[in-house]
N, C-alpha and C positions, 0 to 999 in steps of 0.2 A: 515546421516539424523538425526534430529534435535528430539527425540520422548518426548519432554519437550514444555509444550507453556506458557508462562505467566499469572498469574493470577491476575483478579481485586483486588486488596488490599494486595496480598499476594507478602510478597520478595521471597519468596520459590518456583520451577517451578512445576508445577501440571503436572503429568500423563497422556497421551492421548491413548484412546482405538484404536482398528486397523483400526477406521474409520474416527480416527484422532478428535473428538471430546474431552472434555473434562470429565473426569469420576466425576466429582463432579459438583455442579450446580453453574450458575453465579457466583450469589451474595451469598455464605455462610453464614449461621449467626453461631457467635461464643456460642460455651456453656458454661455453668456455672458447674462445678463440687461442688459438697456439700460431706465433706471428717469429719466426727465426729471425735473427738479425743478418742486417744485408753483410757478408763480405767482400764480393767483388763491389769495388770503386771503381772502376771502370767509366769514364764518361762520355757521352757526346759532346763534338763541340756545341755553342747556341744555339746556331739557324739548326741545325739536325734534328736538335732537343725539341725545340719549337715544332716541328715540324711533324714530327712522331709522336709529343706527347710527352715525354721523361727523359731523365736528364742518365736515365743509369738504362745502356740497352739491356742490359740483364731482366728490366720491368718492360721490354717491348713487346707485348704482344698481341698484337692487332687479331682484331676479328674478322676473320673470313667468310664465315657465313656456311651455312647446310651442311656440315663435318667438311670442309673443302682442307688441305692442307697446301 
C-alpha cells in the first residue's frame, strides 16, 4: 500500500496520516528565511571545537532541557 499521495505544486510525495489525509494543508505557502551574516570571528581552538560542536562559540548553544537555564 501506497502511504505517499502527491501534492499540489510539490515534486516530493507528502505523508498521509492513518486516516489517510494529508498532514500538511492544500495549498502551502513557501517561507522566507532571513539568515544575517556572522560578524564575530571569534574561534575555538580544535579539541574545544570538537568537543562542543562549532568552530565559532558565538553558534554554542547547547540544550539544556525543560526551560532550565
Amino acid at each position: 500500500m501506497n502511504n505517499y499521495a502527491p501534492a499540489n505544486n510539490f515534486r516530493s510525495p507528502m505523508p498521509l496520516t492513518k486516516s489517510g489525509l494529508s498532514a500538511l494543508p492544500e495549498n502551502p505557502v513557501p517561507g522566507m528565511a532571513y539568515v544575517p551574516f556572522q560578524t564575530d570571528t571569534t574561534t575555538y581552538d580544535e579539541i574545544q571545537a570538537l568537543k562542543v560542536g562549532t568552530l565559532f562559540p558565538v553558534l554554542n548553544k547547547p540544550f539544556l532541557g525543560s526551560g532550565r537555564r
